[in-house]
C-alpha positions in Angstrom: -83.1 36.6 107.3 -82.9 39.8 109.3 -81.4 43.4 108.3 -79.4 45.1 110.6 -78.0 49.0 109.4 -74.8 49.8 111.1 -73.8 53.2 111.8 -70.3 54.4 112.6 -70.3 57.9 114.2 -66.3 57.8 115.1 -63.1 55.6 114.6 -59.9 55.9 116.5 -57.3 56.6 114.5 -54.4 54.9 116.1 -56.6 52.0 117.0 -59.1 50.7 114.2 -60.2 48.5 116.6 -62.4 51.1 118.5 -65.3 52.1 116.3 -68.3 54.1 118.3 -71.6 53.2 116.3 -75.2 51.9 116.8 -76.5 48.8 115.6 -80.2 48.6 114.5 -82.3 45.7 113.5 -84.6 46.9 110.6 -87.5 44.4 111.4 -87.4 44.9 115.1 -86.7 48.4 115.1 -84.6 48.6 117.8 -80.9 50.3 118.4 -78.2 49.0 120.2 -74.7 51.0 120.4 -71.3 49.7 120.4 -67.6 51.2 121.3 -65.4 48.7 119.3 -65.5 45.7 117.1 -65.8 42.9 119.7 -68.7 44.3 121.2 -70.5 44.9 117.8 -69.7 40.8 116.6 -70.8 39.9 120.0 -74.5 42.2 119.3 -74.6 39.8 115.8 -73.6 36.9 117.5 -76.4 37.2 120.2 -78.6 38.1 117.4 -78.1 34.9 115.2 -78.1 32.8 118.3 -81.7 34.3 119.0 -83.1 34.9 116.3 -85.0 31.9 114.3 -83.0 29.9 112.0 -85.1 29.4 108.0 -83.1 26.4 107.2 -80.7 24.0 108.9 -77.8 25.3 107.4 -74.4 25.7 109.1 -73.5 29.5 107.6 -76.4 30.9 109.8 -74.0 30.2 112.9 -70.7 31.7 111.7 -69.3 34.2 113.5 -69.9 37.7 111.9 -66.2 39.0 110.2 -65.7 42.6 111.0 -62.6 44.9 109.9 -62.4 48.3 109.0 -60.8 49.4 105.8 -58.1 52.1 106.2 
């Protein structure tokens, strides 16, 4: 399993859909940032699809759910 620390630094108000953050991975300790939600679920999507899977089960290839709470 990895950990990943999100950081959101600034969220549109009259769109919740834009979020300006960084993603970092804990064990690789690397940052990547992100200007809305899509583009932060694509980042964890690219980083389950990469990184190595511990068992055969199907939850490690969901797609990451992302909202923001008002």
């Amino acid at each position: 399993m990895e950990n990943y620390i999100v950081r959101i630094y600034r969220r549109d108000r009259t769109d919740p859909q834009r979020v300006n953050g960084v993603l970092e991975s804990v064990e690789r300790e690397t940052q990547q940032a992100f200007a809305d939600l899509d583009t932060l679920s694509a980042l964890l999507e690219s980083k389950l699809e990469t990184s190595p899977t511990e068992s055969t089960c199907s939850t490690h290839h969901r797609r990451p759910t992302l909202a923001l709470a008002k």
